[in-house]
C-alpha positions in Angstrom: 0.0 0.0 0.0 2.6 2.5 1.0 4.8 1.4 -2.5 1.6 2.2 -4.0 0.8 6.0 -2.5 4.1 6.6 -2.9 3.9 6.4 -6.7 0.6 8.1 -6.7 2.4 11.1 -4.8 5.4 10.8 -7.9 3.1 10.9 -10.5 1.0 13.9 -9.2 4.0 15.7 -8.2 5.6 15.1 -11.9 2.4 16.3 -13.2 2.1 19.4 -11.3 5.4 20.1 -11.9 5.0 20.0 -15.7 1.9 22.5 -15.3 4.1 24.9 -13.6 5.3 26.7 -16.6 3.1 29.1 -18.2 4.7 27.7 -22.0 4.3 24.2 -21.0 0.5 24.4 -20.0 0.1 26.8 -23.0 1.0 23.6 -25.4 -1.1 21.3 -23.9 -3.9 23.8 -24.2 -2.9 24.4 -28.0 -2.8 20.3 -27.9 -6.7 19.3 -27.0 -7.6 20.0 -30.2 -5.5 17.3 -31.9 -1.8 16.5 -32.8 0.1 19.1 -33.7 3.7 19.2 -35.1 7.0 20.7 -33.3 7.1 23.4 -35.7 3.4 24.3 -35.1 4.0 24.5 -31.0 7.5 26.5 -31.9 5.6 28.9 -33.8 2.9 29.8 -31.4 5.5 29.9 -28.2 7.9 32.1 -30.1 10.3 29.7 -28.4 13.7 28.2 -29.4 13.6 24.5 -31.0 15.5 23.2 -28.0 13.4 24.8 -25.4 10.5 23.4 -27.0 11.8 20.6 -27.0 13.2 20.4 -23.1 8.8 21.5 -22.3 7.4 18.9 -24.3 9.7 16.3 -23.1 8.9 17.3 -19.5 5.6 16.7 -20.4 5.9 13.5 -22.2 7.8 12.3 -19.3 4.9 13.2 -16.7 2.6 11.2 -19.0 0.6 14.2 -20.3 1.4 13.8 -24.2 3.2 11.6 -26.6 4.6 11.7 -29.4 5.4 9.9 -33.0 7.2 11.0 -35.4 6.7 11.1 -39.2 9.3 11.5 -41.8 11.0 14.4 -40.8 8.4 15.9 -38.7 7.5 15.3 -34.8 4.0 15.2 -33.8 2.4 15.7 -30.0 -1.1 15.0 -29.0 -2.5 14.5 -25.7 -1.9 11.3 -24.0 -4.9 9.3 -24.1 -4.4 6.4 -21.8 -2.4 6.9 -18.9 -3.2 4.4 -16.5 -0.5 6.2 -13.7 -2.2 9.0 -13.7 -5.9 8.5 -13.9 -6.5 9.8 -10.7 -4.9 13.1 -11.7 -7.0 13.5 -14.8 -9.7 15.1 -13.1 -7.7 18.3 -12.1 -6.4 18.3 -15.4 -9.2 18.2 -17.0 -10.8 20.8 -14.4 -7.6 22.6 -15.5 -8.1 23.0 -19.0 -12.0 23.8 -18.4 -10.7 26.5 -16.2 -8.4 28.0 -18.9 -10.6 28.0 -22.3 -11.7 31.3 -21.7 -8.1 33.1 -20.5 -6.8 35.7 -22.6 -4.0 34.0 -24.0 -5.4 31.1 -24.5 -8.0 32.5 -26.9 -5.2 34.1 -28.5 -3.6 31.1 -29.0 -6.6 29.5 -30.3 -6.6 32.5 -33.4 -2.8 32.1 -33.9 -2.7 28.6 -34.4 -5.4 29.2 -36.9 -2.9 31.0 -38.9 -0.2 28.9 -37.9 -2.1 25.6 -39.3 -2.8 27.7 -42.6 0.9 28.4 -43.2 1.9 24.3 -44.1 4.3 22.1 -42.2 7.0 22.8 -45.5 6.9 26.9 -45.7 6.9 26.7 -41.5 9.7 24.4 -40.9 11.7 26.2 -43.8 11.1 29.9 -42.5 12.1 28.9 -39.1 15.2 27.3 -40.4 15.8 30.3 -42.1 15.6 32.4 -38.9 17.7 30.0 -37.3 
């Protein structure tokens, strides 16, 4: 039993920890739509590759998204079976009800709008450019 709690208490703490970070709860906002690619979630933070890439693994690692990859690209969607941390699904999902309505949130609903108009091939190529 206490083996048990113990994990319980890891797993919360993993998962609160990931949902500390304005940019990290931003993405898995921008992710309860559906899948979106790295370059998508780069976009919309205005963040560097790498950082994007130390927040989503930080999330994948609490169990909150996962990934595949395609080609070239990297995709993220929210995790849809996560047995370890059922019982925290309810304050995530009491999370995310909570946010649809912030500010930037809705913002980041319009941006991705232009973002998904733009085309994996022009995105990925401009930001290489800026690189």
């Amino acid at each position: 039993m206490i083996k048990e709690a113990t994990l319980a208490m890891n797993d919360f703490v993993a998962v609160t920890r990931a949902l500390s970070d304005p940019h990290r709860v931003r993405a898995l906002m921008a992710l309860r739509n559906g899948e979106l690619c790295v370059c998508q979630i780069i976009e919309l933070l205005g963040l560097a590759p790498s950082t994007i890439s130390k927040h989503m693994s930080i999330l994948r690692q609490a169990g909150l998204v996962d990934s595949r990859k395609d080609r070239r690209w990297v995709y993220y969607h929210l995790a849809e079976d996560i047995p370890r941390v059922q019982g925290v699904r309810e304050v995530i999902n009491l999370s995310i009800s909570l946010l649809e309505r912030d500010e930037q949130i809705l913002a980041d609903i319009e941006k991705l709008a232009e973002i998904a108009s733009l085309g994996l091939d022009s995105l990925c190529k401009r930001q290489r450019c800026a690189i």
